[in-house]
C-alpha positions as semicolon CSV with decimal commas, in nm:
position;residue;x (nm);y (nm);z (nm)
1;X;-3,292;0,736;0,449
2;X;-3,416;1,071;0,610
3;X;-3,537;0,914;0,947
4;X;-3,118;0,776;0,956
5;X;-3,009;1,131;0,897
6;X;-3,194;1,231;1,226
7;X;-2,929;1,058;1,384
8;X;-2,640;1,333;1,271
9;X;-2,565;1,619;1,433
10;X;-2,677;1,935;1,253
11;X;-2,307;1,997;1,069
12;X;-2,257;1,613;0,982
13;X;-2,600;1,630;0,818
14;X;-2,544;1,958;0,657
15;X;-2,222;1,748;0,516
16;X;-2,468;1,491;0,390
17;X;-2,707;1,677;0,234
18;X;-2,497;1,938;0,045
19;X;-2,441;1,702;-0,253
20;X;-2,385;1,937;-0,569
21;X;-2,019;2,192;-0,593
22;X;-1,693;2,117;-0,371
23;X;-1,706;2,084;-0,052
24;X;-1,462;2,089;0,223
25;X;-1,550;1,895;0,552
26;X;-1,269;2,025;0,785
27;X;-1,316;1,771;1,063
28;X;-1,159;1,811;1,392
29;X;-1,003;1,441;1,565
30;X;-1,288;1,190;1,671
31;X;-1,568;1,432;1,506
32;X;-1,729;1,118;1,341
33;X;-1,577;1,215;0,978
34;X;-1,626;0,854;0,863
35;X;-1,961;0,876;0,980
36;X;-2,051;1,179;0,758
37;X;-1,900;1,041;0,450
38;X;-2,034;0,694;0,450
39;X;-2,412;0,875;0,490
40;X;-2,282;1,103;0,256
41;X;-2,262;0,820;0,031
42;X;-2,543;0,613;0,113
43;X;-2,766;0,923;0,105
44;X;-2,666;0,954;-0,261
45;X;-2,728;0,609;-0,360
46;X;-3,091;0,631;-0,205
47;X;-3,129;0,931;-0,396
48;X;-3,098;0,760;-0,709
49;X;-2,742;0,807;-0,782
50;X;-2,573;0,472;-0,903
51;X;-2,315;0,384;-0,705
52;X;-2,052;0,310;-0,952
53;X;-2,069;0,654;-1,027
54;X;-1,933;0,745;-0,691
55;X;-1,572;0,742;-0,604
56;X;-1,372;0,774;-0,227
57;X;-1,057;0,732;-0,214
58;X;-0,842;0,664;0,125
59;X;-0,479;0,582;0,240
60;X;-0,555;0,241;0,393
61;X;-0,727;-0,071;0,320
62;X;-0,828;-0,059;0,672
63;X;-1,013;0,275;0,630
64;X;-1,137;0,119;0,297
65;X;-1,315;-0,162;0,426
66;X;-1,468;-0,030;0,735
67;X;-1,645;0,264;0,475
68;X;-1,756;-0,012;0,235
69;X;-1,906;-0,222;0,564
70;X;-2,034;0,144;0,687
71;X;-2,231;0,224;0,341
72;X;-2,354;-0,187;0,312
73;X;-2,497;-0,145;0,683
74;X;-2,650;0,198;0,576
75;X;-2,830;0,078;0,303
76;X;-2,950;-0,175;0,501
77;X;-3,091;-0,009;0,747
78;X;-3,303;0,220;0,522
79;X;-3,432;-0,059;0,293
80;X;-3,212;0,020;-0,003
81;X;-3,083;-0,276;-0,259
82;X;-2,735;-0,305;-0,206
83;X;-2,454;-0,134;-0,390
84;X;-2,108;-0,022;-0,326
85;X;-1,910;0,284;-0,492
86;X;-1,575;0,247;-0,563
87;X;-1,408;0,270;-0,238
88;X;-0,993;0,201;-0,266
89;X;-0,670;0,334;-0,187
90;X;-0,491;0,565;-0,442
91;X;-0,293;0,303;-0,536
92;X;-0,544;0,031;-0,551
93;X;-0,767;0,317;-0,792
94;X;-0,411;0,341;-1,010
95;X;-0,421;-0,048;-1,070
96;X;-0,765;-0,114;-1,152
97;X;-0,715;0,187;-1,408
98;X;-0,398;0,132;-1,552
99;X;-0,538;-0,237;-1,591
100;X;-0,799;-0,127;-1,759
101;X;-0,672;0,130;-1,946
102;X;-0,313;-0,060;-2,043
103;X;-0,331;-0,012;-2,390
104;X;-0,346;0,364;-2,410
105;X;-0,076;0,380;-2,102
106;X;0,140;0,172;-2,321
107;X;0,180;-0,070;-2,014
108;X;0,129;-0,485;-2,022
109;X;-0,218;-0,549;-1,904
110;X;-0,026;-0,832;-1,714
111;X;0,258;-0,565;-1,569
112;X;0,379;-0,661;-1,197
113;X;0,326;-0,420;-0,916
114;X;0,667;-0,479;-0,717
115;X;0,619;-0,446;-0,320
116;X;0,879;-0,284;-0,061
117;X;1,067;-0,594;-0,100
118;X;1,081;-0,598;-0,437
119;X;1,202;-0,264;-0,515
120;X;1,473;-0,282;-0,262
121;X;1,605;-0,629;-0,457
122;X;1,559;-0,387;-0,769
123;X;1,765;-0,129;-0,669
124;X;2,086;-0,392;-0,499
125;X;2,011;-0,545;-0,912
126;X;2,086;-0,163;-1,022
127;X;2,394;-0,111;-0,814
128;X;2,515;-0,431;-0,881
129;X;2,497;-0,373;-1,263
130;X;2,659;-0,048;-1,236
131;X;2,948;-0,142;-1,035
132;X;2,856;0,086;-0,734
133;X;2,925;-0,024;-0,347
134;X;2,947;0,265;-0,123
135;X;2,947;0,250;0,222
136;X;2,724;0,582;0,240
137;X;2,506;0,464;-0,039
138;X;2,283;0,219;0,090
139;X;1,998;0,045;-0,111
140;X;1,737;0,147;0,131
141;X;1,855;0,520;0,121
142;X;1,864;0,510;-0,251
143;X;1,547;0,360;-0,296
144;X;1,431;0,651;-0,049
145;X;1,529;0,884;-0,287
146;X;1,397;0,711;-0,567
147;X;1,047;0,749;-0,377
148;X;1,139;1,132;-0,281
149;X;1,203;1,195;-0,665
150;X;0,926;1,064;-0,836
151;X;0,644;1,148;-0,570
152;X;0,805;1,529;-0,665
153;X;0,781;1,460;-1,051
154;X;1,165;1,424;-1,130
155;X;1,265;1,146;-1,374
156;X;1,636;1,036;-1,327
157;X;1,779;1,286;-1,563
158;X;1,622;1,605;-1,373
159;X;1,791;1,437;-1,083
160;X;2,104;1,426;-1,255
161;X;2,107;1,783;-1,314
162;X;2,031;1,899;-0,983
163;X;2,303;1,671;-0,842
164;X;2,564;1,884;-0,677
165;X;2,794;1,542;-0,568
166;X;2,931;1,271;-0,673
167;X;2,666;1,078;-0,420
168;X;2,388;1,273;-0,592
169;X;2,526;1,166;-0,989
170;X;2,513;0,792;-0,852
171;X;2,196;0,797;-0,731
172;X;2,062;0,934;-1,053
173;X;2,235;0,660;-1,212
174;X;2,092;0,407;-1,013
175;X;1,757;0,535;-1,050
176;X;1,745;0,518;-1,447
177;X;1,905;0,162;-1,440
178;X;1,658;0,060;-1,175
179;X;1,391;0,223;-1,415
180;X;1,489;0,056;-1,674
181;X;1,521;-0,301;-1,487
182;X;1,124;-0,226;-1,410
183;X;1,059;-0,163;-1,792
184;X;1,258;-0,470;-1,896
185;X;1,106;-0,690;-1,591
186;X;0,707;-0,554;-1,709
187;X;0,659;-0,420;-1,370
188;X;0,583;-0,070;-1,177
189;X;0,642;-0,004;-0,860
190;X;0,381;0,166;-0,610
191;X;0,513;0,571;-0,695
192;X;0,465;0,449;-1,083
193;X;0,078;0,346;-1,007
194;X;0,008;0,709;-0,922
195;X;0,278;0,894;-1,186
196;X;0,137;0,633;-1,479
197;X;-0,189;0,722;-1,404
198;X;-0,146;1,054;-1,393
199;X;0,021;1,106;-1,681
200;X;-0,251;0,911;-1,872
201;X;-0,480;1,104;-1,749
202;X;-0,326;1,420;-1,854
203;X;-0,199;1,355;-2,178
204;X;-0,515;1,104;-2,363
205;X;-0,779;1,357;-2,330
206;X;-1,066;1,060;-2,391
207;X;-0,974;0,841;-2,116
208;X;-0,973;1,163;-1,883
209;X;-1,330;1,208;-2,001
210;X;-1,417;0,887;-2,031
211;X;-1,343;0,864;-1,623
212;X;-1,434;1,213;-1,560
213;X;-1,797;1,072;-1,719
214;X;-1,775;0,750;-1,509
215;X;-1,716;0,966;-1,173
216;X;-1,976;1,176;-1,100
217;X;-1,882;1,224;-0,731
218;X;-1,580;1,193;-0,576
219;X;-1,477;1,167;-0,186
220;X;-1,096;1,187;-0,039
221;X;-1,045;1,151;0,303
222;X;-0,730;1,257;0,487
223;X;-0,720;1,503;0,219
224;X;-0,438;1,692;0,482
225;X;-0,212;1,399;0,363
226;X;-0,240;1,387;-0,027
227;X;0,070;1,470;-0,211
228;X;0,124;1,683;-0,543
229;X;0,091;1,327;-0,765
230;X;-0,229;1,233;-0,560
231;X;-0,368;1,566;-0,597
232;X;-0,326;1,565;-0,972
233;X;-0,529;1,281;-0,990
234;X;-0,773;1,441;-0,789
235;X;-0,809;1,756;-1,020
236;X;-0,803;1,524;-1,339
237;X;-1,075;1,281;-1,212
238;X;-1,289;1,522;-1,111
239;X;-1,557;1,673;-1,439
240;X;-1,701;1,990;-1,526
241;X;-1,962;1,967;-1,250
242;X;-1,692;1,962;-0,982
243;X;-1,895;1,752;-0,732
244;X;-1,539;1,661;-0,535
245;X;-1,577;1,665;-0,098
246;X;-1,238;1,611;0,066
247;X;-1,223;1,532;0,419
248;X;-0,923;1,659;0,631
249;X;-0,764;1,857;0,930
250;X;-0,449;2,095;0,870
251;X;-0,372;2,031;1,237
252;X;-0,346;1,640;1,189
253;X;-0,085;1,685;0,900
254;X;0,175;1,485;0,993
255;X;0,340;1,280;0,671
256;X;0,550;1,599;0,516
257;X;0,852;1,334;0,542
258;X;0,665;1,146;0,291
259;X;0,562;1,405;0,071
260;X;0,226;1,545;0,198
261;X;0,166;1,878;0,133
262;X;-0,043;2,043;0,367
263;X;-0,109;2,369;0,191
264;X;-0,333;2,150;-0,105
265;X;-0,590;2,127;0,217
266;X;-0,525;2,510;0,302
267;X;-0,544;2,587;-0,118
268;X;-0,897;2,395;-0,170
269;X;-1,097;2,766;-0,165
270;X;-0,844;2,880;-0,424
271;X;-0,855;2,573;-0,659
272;X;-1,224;2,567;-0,646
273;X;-1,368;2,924;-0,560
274;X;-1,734;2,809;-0,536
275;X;-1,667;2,550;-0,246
276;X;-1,841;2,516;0,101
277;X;-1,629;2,491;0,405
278;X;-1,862;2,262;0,672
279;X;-1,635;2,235;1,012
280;X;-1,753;1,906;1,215
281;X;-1,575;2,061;1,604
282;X;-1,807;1,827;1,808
283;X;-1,581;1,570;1,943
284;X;-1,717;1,232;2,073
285;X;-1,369;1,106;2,188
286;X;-1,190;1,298;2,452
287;X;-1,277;1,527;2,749
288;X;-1,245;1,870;2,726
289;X;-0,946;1,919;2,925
290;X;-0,766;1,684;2,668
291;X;-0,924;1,883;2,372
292;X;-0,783;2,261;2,529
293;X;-0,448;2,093;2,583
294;X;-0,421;1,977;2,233
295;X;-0,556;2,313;2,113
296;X;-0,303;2,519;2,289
297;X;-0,004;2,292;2,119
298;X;-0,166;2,402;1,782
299;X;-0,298;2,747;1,849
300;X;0,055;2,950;1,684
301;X;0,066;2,728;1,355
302;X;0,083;2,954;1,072
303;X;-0,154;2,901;0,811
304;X;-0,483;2,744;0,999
305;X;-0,832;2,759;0,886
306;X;-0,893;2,674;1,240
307;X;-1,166;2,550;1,414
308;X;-1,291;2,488;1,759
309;X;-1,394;2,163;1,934
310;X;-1,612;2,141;2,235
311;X;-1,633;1,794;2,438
312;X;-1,940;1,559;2,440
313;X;-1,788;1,377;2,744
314;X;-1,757;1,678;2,981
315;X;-1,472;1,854;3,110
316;X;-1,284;1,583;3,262
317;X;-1,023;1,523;3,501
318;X;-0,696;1,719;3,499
319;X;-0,388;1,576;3,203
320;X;-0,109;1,391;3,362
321;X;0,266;1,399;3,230
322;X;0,535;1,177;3,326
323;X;0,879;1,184;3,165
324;X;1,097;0,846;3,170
325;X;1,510;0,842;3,219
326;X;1,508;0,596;2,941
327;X;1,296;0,316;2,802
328;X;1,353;0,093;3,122
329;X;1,203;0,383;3,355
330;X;0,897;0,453;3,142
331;X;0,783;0,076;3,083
332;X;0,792;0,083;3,470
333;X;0,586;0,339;3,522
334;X;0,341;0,226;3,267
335;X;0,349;-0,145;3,409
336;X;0,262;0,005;3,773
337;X;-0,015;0,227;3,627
338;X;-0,167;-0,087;3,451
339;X;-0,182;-0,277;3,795
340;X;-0,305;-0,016;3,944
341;X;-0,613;0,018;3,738
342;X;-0,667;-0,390;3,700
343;X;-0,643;-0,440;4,128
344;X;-0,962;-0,179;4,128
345;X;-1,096;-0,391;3,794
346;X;-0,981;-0,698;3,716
347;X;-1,223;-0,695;3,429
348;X;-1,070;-0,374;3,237
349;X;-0,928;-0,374;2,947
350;X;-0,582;-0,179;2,869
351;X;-0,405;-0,084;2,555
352;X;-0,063;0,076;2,528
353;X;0,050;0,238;2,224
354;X;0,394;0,303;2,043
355;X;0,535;0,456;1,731
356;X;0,796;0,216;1,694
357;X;0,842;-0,165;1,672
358;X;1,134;-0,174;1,845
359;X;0,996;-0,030;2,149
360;X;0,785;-0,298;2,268
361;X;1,112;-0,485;2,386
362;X;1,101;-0,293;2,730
363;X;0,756;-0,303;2,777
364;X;0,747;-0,657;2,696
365;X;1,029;-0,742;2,941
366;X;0,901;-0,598;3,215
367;X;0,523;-0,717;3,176
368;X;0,650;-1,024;3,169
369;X;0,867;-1,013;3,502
370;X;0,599;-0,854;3,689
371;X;0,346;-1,160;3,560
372;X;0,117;-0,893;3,333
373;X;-0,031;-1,110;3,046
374;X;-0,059;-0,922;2,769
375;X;-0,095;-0,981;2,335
376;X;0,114;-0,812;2,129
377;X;-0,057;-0,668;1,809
378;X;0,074;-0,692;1,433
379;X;0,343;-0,920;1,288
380;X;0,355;-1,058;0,938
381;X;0,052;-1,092;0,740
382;X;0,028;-1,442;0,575
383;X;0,076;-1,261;0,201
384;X;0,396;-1,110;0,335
385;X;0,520;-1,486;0,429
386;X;0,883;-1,597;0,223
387;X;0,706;-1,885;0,125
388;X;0,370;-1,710;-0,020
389;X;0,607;-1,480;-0,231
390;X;0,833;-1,775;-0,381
391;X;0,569;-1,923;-0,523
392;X;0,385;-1,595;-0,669
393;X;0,726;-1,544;-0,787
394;X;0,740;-1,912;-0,991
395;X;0,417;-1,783;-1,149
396;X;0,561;-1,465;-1,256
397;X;0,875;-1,640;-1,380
398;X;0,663;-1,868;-1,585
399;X;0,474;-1,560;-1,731
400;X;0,745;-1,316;-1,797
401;X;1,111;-1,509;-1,750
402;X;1,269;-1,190;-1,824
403;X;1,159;-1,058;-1,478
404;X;1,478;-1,049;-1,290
405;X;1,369;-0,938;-0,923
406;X;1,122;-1,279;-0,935
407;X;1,427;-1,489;-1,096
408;X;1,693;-1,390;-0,783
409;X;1,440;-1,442;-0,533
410;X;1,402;-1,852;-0,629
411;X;1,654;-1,935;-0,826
412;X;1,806;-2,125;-0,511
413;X;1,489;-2,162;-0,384
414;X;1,409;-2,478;-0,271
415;X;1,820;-2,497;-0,248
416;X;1,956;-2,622;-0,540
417;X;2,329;-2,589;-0,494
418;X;2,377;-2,271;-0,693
419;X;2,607;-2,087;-0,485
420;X;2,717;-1,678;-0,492
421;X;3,012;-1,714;-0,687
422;X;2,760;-1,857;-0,948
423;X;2,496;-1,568;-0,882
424;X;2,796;-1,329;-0,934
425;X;2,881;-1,504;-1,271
426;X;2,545;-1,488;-1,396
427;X;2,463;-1,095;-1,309
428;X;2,813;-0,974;-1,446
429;X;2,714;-1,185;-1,788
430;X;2,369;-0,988;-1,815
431;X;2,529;-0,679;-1,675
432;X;2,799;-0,720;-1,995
433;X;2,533;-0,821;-2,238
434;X;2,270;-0,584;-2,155
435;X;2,064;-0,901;-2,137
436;X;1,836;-1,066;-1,858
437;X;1,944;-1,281;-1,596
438;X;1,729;-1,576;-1,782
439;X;1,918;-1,521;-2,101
440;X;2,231;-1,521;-1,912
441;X;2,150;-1,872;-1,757
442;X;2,077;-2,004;-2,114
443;X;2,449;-1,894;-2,229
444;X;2,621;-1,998;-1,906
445;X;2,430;-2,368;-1,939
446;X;2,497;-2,409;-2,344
447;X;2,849;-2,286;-2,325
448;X;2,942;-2,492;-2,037
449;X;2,976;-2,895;-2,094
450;X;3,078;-2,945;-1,734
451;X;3,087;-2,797;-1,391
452;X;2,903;-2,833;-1,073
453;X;2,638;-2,492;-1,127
454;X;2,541;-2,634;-1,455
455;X;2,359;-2,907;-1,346
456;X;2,150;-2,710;-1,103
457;X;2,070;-2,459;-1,369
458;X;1,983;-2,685;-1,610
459;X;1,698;-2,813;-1,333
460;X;1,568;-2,484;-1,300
461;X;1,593;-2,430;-1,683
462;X;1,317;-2,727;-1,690
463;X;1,117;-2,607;-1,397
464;X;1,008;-2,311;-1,523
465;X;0,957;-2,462;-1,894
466;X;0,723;-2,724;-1,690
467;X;0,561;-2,422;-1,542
468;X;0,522;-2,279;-1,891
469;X;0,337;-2,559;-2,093
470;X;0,108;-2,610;-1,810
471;X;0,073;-2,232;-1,738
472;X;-0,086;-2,294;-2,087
473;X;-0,319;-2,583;-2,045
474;X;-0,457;-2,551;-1,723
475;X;-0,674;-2,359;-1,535
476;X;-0,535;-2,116;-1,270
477;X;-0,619;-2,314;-0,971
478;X;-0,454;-2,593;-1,095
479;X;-0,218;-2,434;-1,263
480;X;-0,088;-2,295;-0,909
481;X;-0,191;-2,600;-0,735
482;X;0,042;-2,826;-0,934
483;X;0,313;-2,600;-0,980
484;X;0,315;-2,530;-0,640
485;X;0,371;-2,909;-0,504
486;X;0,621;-2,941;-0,827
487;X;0,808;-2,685;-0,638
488;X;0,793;-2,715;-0,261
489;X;0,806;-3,110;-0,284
490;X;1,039;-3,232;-0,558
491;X;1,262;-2,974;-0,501
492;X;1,313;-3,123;-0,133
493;X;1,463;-3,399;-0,164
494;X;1,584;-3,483;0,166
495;X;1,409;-3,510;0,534
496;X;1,427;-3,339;0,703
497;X;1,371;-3,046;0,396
498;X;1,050;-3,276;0,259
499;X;0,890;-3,154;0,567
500;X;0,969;-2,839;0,543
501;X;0,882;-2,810;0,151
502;X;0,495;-2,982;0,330
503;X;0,495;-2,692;0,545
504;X;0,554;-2,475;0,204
505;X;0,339;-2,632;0,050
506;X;0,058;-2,546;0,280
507;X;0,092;-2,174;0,262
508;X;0,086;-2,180;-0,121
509;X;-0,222;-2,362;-0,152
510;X;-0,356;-2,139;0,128
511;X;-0,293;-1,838;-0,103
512;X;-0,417;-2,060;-0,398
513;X;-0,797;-2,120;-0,212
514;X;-0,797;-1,721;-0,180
515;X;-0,695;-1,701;-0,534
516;X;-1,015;-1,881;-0,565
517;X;-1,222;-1,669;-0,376
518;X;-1,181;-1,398;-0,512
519;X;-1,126;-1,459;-0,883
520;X;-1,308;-1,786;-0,943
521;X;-1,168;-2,060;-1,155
522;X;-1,160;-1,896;-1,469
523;X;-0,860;-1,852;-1,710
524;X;-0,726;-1,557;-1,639
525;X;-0,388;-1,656;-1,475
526;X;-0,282;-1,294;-1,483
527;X;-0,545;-1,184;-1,243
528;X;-0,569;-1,452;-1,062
529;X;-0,183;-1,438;-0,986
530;X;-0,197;-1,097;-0,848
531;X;-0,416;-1,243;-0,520
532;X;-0,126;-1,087;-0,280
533;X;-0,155;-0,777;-0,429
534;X;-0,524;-0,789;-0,361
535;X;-0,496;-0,835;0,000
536;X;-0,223;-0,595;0,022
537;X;-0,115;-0,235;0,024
538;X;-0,294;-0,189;-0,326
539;X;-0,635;-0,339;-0,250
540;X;-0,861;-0,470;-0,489
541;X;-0,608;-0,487;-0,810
């Protein structure tokens, strides 16, 4: 492993090599910070520290993966078995714990982590039950606030208080029925991974020391971008020895919309007194020109610990600005600037970059009349596909029928012929009872002898009672396999919907082989259920 450090610079390595007390890398843009943790990490492995002892924690799976292929190629490389610490999102870290660690969090081990999509259906279920349709009041906004609230620490009735209008009293409202909607349902959403945790953490002094023991070094990167919650969890996972290295620039804070709180970065001397403060300010990236232009934007923030980065590439030519009349304009430009540079090199390759979706209309439009081929990058990933999420959401129904969000989403799904004014029926009989949308089909369909819903409901009634009995005699593969084809195929009756349920079909046993994969063919339906999740915004659940 010491022949690999030789390739650092002296203030990565220094980085790598002071392994015992805090430490704060503050590392300027495109100073190799990923390179200094991951030999930061493999350096500790080959010194004999096991690597399950050794925790980073990131805000992407992206950044996740590429540190877990970094510290496999490092260990590699110096002739060291393999091993990987536990490298995650905060989120993903939440959900293996509270998994883990149900019982004491008085949580389900089975509980549901509801996505973007989800909570948004949770919070329209809310309104709905409480009567509230206001053109100002949106579902997304709410649900915004929701977020704001609990990544702050305020439960519903803190929000009450502070309310000052009648907008702010409804959205408290709405929060503690959509609260209690996730309670009934057995599910969290992503701000209750972190808060749950937390608060277990805080309040059941052995698990904290039971973790604290298991963690024996922890890493955050983008520390600049943790929030209050996040940095709890920080300060409760780490132990007596405080061996905790965050990673982060103040000038590269840029989430305070989201609840980052730059001044945890700008506090980490204060919180722990006996830290080092390494500054990596040799940048590999840009020229220098580009580097003293970005300085002098940053130069009068208040409240820098500052640094300064000299260019590896050399000074560079001189920065060139050009300001578009609208969207139309600056596509143009950027379309003649690309043929510019592929007539000298037909063989280059060119990447333009945007903050927004929606602006890739104009580009697109205009690379298109002047004959530029080009790829656009992103759309849906496959576990974010309707069909992927109906039939997850079958499984979950079978589990835990009570789960509303999951019954709404395939209720008519393949159609059935249960129309709105039936939906509407159904909610304002659970809304009335205090009772779950599945208990409210089981009163509609016993106290009804005729009608053209009950039939429909009645089918779905024995669908998911199918699901159950063989939810508990088969093996999850099969169990998914066969429930999946019950769905998508029977429930098409019709071409051309048959081919349509095939095409279904398809994508749920796609998700069913990665089930597989990852979770074998074991028994446990509840893990091997939450495959999405896995691939998702929460990692390795």
């Amino acid at each position: 492993m010491l022949a690999l450090l030789d390739e650092l610079n002296p203030e990565q390595r220094l980085a790598v090599e002071t392994i015992d007390g805090p430490v704060l890398i503050l590392a300027g843009a495109g100073t190799g910070k990923t390179r200094a943790i991951t030999f930061r990490m493999a350096n500790l492995i080959a010194n004999g520290v096991p690597a399950e002892a050794i925790l980073a924690v990131t805000f992407t799976n992206k950044a996740a993966e590429e540190m877990h292929n970094r510290v496999s190629d490092l260990l590699l490389r110096a002739g060291v078995l393999p091993a990987q610490p536990w490298l995650s999102t905060f989120h993903s870290l939440c959900a293996r714990l509270l998994r883990r660690e149900s019982t004491p969090a008085g949580l389900p081990r089975d509980f549901a982590i509801y996505d973007d999509d989800d909570q948004l259906a949770a919070v329209k279920l809310a309104m709905n039950k409480l009567q509230i349709d206001a053109e100002d009041l949106t579902p997304r906004n709410v649900l915004s606030r929701i977020s704001y609230a609990k990544n702050h620490g305020q439960t519903a009735e803190q929000l009450r208080a502070e309310a000052f209008d009648q907008d702010g009293r409804r959205t408290a409202d709405i929060f503690a029925a959509y609260e209690k909607l996730l309670h009934d349902s057995k599910a969290l959403d992503f701000d209750d991974l972190l808060l749950r945790s937390a608060r277990l953490l805080r309040e059941s002094t052995a698990t904290r020391e039971k973790w604290q023991a298991r963690f024996q070094y922890i890493h955050v990167d983008e520390y600049q971008d943790t929030n209050r919650v996040q940095y709890e969890l920080m300060r409760l996972l780490t132990g007596p020895k405080q061996n905790v290295c965050v990673v982060g620039d103040e000038d590269q804070s840029i989430y305070r919309w989201r609840g980052a709180d730059v001044s945890i970065l700008l506090s980490f001397s204060r919180d722990f007194p006996a830290a080092r403060i390494i500054k990596l300010e040799r940048n590999y990236r840009s020229t220098q020109t580009i580097l003293d232009a970005a300085g002098a934007v940053v130069a009068n923030n208040p409240e820098r610990l500052g640094k300064s980065l000299s260019a590896q590439k050399g000074p560079g030519g001189n920065l060139r600005y050009f300001e578009g009349r609208d969207a139309q304009a600056e596509a143009e430009f950027i379309a003649g600037e690309l043929e510019r540079i592929l007539n000298d090199d037909s063989d280059q390759t060119c990447a333009v970059e945007y903050r927004t979706n929606f602006q890739s209309r104009a580009f697109e439009e205009v690379f298109r009349r002047r004959g530029l081929r080009y790829k656009l990058v992103g759309g849906f990933s496959f576990y974010n596909r309707a069909e992927v999420k109906d039939a997850l959401a079958y499984v979950r129904l079978a589990m835990h029928p009570e789960d509303d969000i999951s019954l709404l989403r395939v209720l008519n799904i393949p159609p059935r012929g249960i129309g709105k004014t039936t939906v509407d029926t159904l909610r304002e009989s659970a809304r009335v009872d205090g009772t779950p949308l599945w208990a409210a089909i089981e009163k509609f369909v016993s106290g009804a002898s005729a009608g053209r819903a009950v039939t429909p409901l009645r089918v779905f009634q024995e669908l998911i009672r199918k699901l159950q009995d063989a939810l508990a005699t088969k093996e999850p593969p099969k169990f998914f396999a066969r429930s999946s084809r019950g769905v998508w195929l029977h429930g098409h009756a019709q071409e051309p919907q048959r081919s349509r349920g095939r095409r279904a079909l398809g994508k749920s046993r796609r998700a069913c082989s990665c089930a597989r994969r990852r979770h074998g063919s074991g028994r446990d339906i509840h893990r091997f259920s939450r495959c999405r999740r896995t691939r998702e915004r929460c990692g390795s659940v």
